[in-house]
C-alpha positions as CSV (number, residue, x, y, z in Angstrom):
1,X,27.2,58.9,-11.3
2,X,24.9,60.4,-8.5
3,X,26.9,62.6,-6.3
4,X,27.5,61.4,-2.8
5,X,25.3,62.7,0.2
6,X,26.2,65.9,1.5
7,X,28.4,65.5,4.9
8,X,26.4,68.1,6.7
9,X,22.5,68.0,6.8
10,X,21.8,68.1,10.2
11,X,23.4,71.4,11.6
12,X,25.0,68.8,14.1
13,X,28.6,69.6,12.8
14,X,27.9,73.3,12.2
15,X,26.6,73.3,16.2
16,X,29.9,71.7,16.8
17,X,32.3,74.1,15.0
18,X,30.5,76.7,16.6
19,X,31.3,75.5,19.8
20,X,34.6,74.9,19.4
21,X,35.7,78.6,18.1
22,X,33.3,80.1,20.6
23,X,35.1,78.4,23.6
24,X,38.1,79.3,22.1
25,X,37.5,82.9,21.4
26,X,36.3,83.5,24.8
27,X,39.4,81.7,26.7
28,X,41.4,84.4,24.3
29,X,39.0,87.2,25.5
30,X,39.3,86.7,28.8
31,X,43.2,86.0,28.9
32,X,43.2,89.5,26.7
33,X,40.9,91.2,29.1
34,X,43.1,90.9,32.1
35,X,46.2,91.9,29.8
36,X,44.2,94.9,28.8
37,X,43.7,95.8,32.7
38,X,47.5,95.2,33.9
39,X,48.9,97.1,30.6
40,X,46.9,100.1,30.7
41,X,47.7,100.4,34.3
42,X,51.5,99.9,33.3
43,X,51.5,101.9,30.1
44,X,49.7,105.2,32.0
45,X,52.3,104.8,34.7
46,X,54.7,105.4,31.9
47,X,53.2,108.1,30.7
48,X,52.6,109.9,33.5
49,X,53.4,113.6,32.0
50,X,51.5,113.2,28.8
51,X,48.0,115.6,29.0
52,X,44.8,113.5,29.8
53,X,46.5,109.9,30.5
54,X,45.1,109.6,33.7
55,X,41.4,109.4,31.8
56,X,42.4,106.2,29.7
57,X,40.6,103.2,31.4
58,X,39.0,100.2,30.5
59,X,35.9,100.4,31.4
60,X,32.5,98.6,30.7
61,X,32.1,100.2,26.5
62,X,35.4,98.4,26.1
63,X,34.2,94.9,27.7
64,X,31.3,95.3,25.5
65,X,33.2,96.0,22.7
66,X,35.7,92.9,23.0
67,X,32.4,90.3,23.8
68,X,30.7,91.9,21.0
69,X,34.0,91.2,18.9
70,X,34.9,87.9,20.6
71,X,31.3,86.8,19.5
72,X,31.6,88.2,15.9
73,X,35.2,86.2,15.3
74,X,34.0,82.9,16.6
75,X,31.2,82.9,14.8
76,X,33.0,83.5,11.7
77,X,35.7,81.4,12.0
78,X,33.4,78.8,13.2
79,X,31.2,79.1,10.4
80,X,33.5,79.5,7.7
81,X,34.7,76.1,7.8
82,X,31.3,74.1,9.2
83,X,30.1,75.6,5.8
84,X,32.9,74.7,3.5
85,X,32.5,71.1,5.1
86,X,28.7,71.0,4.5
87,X,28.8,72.0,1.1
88,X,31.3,69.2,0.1
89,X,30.9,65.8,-0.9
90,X,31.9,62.5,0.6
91,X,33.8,61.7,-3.5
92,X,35.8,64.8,-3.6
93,X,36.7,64.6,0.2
94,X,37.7,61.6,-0.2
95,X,39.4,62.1,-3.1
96,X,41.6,65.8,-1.6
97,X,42.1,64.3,1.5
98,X,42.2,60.3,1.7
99,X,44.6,58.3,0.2
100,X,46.6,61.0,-1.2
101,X,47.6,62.1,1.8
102,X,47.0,65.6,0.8
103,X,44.8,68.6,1.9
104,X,42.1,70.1,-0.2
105,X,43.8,72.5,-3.0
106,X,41.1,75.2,-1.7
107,X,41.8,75.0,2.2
108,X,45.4,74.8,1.7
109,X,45.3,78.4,-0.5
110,X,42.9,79.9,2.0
111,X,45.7,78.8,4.3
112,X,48.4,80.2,2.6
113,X,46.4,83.5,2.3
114,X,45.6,84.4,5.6
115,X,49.3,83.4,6.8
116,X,50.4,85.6,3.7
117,X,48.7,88.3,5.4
118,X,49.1,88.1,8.8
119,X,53.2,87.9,7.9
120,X,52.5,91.1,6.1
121,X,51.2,93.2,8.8
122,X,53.2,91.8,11.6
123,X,56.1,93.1,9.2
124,X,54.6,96.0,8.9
125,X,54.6,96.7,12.7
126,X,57.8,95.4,12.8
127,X,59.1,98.0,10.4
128,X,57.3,100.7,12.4
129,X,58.7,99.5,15.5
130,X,62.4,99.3,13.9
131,X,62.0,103.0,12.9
132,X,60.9,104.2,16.2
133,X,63.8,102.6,18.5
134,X,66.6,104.2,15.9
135,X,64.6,107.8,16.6
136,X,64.5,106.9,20.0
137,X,68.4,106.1,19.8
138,X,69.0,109.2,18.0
139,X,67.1,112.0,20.3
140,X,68.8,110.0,23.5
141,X,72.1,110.7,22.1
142,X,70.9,114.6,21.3
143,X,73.5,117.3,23.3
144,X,71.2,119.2,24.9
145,X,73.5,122.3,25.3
146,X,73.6,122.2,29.2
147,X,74.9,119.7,31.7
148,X,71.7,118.0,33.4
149,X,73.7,116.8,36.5
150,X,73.0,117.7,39.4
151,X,71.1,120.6,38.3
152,X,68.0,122.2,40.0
153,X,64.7,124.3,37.9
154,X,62.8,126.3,40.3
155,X,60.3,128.4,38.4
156,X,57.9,131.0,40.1
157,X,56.2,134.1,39.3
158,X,55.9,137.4,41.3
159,X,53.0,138.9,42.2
160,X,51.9,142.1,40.2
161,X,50.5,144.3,43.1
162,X,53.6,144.0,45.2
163,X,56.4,143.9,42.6
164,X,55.2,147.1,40.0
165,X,58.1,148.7,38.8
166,X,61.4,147.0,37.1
167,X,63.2,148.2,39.6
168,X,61.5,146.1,42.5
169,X,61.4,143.0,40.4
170,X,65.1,143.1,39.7
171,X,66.0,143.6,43.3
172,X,64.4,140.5,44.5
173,X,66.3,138.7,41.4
174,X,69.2,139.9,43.0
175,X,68.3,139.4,46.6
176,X,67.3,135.6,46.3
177,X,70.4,134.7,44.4
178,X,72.7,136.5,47.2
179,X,71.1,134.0,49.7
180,X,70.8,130.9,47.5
181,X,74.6,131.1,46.4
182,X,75.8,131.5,50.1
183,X,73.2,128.2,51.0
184,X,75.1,124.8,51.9
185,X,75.1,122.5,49.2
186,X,74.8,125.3,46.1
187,X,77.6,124.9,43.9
188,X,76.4,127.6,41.4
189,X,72.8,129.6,41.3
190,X,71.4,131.5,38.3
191,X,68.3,133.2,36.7
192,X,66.7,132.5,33.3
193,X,62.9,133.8,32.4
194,X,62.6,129.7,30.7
195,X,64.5,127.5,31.2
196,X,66.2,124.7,28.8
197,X,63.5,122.1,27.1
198,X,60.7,124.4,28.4
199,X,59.7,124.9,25.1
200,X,59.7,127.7,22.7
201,X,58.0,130.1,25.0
202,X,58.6,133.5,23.5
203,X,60.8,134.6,20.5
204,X,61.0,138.3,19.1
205,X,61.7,140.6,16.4
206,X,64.2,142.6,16.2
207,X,66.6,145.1,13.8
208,X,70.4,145.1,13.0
209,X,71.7,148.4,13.1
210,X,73.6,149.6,10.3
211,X,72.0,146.9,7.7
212,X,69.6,148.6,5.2
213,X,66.0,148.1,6.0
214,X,64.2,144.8,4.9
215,X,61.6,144.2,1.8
216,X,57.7,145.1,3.5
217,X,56.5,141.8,4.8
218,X,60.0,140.4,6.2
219,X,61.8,140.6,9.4
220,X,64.2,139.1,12.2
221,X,63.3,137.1,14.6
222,X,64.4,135.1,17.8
223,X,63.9,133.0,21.1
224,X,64.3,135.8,23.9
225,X,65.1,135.2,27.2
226,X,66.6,137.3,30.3
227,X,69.4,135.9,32.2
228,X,71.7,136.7,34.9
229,X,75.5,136.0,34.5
230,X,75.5,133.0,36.8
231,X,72.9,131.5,34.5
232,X,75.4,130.2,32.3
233,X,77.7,128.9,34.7
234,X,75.6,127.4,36.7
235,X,73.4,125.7,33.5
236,X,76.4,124.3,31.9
237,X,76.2,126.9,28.5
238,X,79.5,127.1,27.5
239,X,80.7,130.5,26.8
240,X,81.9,130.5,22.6
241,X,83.3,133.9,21.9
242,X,83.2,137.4,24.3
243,X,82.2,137.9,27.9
244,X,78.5,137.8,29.7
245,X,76.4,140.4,31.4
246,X,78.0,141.9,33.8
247,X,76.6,142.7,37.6
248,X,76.7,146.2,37.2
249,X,74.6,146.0,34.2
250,X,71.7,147.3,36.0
251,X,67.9,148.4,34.8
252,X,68.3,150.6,32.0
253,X,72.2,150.4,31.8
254,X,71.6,146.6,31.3
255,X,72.3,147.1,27.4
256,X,73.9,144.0,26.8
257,X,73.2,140.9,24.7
258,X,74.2,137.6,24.3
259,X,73.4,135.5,21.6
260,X,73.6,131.6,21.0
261,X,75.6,130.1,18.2
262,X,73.0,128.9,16.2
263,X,71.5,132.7,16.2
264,X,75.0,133.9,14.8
265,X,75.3,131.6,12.4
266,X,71.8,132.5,10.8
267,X,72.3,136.2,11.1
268,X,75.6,137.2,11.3
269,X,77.3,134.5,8.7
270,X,80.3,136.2,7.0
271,X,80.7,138.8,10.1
272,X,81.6,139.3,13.5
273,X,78.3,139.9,15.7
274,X,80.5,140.8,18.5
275,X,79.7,144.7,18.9
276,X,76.6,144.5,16.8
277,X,73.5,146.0,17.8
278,X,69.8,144.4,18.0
279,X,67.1,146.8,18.5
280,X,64.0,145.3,19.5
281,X,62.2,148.7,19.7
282,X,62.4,152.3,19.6
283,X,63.8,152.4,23.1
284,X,65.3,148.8,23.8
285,X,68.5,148.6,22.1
286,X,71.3,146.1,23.1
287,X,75.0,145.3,22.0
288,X,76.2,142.0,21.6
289,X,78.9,141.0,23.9
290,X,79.1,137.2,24.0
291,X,78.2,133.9,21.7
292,X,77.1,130.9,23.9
293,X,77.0,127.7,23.1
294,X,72.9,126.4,21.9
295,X,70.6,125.0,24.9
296,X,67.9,123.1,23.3
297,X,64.2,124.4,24.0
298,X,62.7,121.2,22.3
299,X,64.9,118.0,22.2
300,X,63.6,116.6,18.7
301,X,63.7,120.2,17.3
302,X,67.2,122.1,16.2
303,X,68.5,124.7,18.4
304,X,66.3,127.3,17.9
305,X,68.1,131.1,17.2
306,X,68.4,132.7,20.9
307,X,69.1,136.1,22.1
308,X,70.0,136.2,26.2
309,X,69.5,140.1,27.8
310,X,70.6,141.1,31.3
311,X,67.9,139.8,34.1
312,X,68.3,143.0,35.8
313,X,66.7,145.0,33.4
314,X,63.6,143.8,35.4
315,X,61.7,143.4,32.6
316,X,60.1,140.0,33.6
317,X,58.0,139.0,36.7
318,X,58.6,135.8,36.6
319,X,61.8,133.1,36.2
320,X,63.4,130.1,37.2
321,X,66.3,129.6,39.6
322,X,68.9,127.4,38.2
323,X,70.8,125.8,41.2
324,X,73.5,123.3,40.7
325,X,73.9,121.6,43.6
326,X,77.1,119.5,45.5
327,X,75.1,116.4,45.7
328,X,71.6,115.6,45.1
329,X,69.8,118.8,43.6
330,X,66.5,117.4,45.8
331,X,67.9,117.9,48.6
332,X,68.1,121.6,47.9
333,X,64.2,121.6,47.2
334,X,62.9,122.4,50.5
335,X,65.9,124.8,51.8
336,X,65.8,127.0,49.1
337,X,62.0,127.3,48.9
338,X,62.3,128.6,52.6
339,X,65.0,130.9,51.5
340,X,62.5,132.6,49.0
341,X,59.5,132.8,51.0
342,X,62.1,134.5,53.8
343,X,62.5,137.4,51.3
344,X,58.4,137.4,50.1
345,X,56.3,135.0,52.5
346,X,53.5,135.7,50.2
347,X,55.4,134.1,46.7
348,X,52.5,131.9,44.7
349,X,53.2,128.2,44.1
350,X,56.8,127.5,42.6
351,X,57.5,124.5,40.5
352,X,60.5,122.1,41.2
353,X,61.7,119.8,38.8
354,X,65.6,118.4,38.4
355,X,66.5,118.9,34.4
356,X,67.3,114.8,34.8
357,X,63.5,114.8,35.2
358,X,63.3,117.4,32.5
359,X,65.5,115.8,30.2
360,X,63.6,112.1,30.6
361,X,60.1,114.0,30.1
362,X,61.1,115.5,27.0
363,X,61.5,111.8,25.5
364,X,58.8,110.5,27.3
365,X,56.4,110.7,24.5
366,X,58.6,109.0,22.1
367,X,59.1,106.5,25.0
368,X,55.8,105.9,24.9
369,X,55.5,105.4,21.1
370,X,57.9,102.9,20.3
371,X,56.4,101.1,23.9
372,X,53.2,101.2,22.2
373,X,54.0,99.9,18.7
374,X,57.3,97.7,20.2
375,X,54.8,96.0,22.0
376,X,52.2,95.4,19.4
377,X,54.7,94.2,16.8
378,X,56.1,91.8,19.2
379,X,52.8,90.4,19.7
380,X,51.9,90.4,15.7
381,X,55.5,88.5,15.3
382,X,54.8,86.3,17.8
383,X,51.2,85.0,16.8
384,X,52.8,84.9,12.9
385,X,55.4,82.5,14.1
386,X,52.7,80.4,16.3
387,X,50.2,80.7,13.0
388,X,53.2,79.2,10.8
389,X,54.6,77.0,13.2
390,X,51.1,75.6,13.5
391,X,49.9,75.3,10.0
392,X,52.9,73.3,9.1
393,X,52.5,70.8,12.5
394,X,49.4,70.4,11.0
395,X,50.4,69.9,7.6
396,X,52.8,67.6,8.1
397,X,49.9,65.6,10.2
398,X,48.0,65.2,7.8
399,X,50.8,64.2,5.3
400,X,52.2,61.8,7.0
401,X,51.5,58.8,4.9
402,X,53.0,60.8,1.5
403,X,56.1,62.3,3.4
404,X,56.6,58.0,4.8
405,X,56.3,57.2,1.1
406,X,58.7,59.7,-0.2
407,X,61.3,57.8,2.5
408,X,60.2,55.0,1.4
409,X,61.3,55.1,-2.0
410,X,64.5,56.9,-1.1
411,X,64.0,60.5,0.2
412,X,66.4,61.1,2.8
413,X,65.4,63.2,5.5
414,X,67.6,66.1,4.4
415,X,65.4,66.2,1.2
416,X,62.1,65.8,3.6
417,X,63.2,68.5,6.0
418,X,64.5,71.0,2.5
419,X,60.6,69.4,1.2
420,X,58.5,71.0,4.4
421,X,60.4,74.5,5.2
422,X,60.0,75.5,1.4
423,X,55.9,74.6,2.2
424,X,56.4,76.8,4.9
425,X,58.2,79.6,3.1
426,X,56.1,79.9,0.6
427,X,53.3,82.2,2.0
428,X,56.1,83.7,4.1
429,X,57.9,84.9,1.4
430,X,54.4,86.3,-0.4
431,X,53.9,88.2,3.1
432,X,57.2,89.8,3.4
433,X,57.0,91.2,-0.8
434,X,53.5,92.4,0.6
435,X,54.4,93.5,3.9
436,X,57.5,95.2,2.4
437,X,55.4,97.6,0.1
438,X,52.9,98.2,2.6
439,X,55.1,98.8,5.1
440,X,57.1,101.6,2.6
441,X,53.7,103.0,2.4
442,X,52.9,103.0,6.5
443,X,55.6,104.2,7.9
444,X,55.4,107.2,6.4
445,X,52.3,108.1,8.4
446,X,55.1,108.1,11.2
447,X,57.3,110.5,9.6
448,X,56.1,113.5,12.6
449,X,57.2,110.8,15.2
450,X,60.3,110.4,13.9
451,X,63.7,112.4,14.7
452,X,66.5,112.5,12.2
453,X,65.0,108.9,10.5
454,X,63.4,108.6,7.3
455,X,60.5,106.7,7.4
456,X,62.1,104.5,4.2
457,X,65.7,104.2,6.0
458,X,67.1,101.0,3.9
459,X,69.0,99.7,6.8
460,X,66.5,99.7,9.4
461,X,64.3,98.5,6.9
462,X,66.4,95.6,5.3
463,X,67.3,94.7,8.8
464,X,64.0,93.9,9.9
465,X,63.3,91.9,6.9
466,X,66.0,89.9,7.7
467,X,65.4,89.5,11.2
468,X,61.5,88.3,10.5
469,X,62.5,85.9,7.8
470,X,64.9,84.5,10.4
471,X,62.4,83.9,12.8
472,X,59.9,82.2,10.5
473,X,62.3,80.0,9.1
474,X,63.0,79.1,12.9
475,X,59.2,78.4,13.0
476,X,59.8,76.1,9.9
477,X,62.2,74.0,11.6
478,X,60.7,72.1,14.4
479,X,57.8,70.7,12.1
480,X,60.4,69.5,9.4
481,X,62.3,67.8,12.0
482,X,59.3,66.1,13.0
483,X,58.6,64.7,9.5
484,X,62.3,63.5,9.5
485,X,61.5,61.4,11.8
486,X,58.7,59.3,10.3
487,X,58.6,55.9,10.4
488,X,58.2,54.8,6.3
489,X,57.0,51.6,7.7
490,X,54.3,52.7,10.4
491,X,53.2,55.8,7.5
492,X,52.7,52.4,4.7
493,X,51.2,50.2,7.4
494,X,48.4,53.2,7.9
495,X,48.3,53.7,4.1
């Protein structure tokens, strides 16, 4: 037998493919382009404090990058099936897709395939996104040591030519906080060189006394800061064991030392540090009078090892005035600012920040994360559903007259609906074995975003998998509800 004519000789139903998808693609382009402009002006106002946002933009090499892919997609999916239509024959067409009722074994696997895999990296981003909110949970419900309410940082620096000696620098220390603790409104002032979730900032080594000397290449070492004994008080630091600094500790009779819990536990753990001393030098050497409770530097990093020395001591030329205030702490901006530059007009630039704004920027990069790949995964879920949900619409379209036959000769619709979700499922379930392993494999790229989650947790993990296979089979259901509802009579009429 001669085989039939080829359906496409012409071009005229490539041309008209082409058309189609382009049209398509660009209406998706455009809609996409205006998202693009309102998110990245939404997700940089989220992000304010991260370095550099403020130089994301879409701008004219990212138009031309989504035409250029725009043109490349519509092309291809344009093409793919003019081609796999033109290279068919009228017998064989007739034979996949006429009176059985059926749709071509190959177009139905390359179906299956790329719905397979789009349900496999939607999961993926899923899983991502799952992993992120429970880190996201977790640093939210970290104690940061100190009691954010309320509470005011006011860092600033003092100039070198007019403050030279220790002495000079610890009498201003102790001059602004006699004014800022008799101020309206202060409930509690005190001085710290950094303050909490500043960052590391400066550690030091140091020597036990009375411990033999350490192997060469070892040593001790510590966060340092200087404080005043109002800091404490006034941060929230709950005092453990012992007393604080006193205010007679002054200059070099400020030989006192205060350590944090976390620091006693790694270096004093089957003794009392409590009348220890820590020499950090030949000539600096200070006896440990109090423990303290831990005051995070980092919020998704432990409390690091601290050691707290008297303020007075004068040591430092710069700090940050910790006020807790009645009320709101910004209304003490302005009136203590004046209160400082009464005592040294010439004070450089200070920096004001309430630790409720430090506390939310110190999660504001995971924030920004899980925003990020929340969103994306939302989106990936969401097309997967509309891919599956459509597939089967159409499958059941062009099925019609086999699915009014099956009636016919008894099917109830039970059976018809049970018939259609498990054509549904099928890829579905393909995608989830495939999203699962890649997913096992992603997330661990994340593991450096993540605080106190493994990047394999099971119930996160089997959660999600739940949660998407839900939601597909809730794609599933509208389409087999519509084949329930064929008429066998009208479905053998058009047979």
């Amino acid at each position: 037998m001669r085989s039939a004519r080829p359906l496409v000789r012409d071009g005229h139903i490539v041309r008209q493919f082409l058309v189609e998808s382009l049209l398509l693609a660009l209406a998706g382009a455009a809609l996409g382009v205006v998202l693009a402009f309102a998110g990245t002006k939404a997700l940089i106002e989220l992000a304010a404090d991260i370095p550099r946002i403020d130089a994301v933009h879409a701008d004219t090499v990212v138009l031309a990058f989504t035409l250029g892919l725009t043109a490349i997609t519509g092309l291809v999916v344009g093409l793919a099936p003019a081609f796999a239509s033109s290279r068919g024959n009228l017998i064989q067409s007739i034979q996949e897709g006429g009176r059985s009722t059926t749709a071509g074994r190959s177009r139905g696997i390359f179906r299956d395939v790329m719905l397979a895999a789009e349900v496999a990296l939607s999961l993926m981003l899923l899983m991502g996104a799952a992993l992120m909110l429970k880190s996201f949970e977790r640093m939210r419900a970290i104690d940061p040591g100190f009691s954010p309410d309320r509470l005011l940082s006011i860092r600033f620096s003092l100039p070198n030519q007019r403050y030279k000696t220790p002495a000079q620098i610890a009498a201003f220390y102790r001059d602004v906080l006699e004014r800022v603790r008799s101020a309206p409104g202060v409930a509690s002032v005190g001085l710290v060189t950094v303050p909490p979730l500043a960052g590391h900032y400066m550690d030091n080594t140091f020597i036990i006394e009375g411990r033999p000397p350490l192997p060469p290449g070892e040593f001790l070492d510590a966060v340092i800061r200087s404080a005043d004994p109002g800091y404490f008080k006034a941060a929230g630091i709950p005092l453990k064991r012992g007393r604080f600094f006193s205010e007679s500790e002054w200059g070099d009779t400020a030989d006192k030392a205060v350590i944090s819990e976390s620091m006693a536990t790694a270096f004093f753990p089957n003794e009392d540090p409590i009348g220890k001393v820590l020499r950090l030098n030949d000539r600096d050497r200070y006896e440990i009078v109090g423990i303290v409770g831990d005051a995070r530097q980092t919020l998704s990093r432990d409390p690091e090892p601290t050691m707290y020395f008297p303020i007075y001591r004068g040591n430092y030329n710069f700090a940050a005035l910790m006020v807790r205030a009645e009320k709101d702490p910004n209304l003490l901006s302005l009136p203590v600012q004046k209160l400082m530059r009464g005592l040294d007009s010439d004070l450089p630039a200070v920096t004001v920040r309430t630790m409720d704004e430090m506390l939310w920027g110190a999660t504001q990069s995971s924030r920004f994360n899980l925003t990020l790949i929340g969103l994306f995964a939302g989106l990936a879920v969401v097309l997967a559903s509309i891919g599956l949900y459509g597939v089967l619409a159409y499958t059941v379209h062009q099925r019609t007259n086999e699915l009014g036959l099956r009636m016919a000769l008894g099917a109830d619709r039970s059976s018809i609906s049970t018939f259609v979700i498990r054509q549904g499922l099928r890829p579905v379930l393909i995608g989830l074995i495939a999203g699962i392993a890649g997913g096992l494999a992603a997330t661990r790229l994340l593991q450096t975003m993540l605080y106190q989650v493994s990047p394999t947790d099971p119930v996160v993990l089997t959660a999600v998998v739940v949660l998407f296979f839900v939601i597909t089979v809730a794609a599933c259901v509208l389409p087999a509800l519509r084949a329930t509802r064929i008429d066998p009579a009208i479905a053998l009429r058009a047979e």
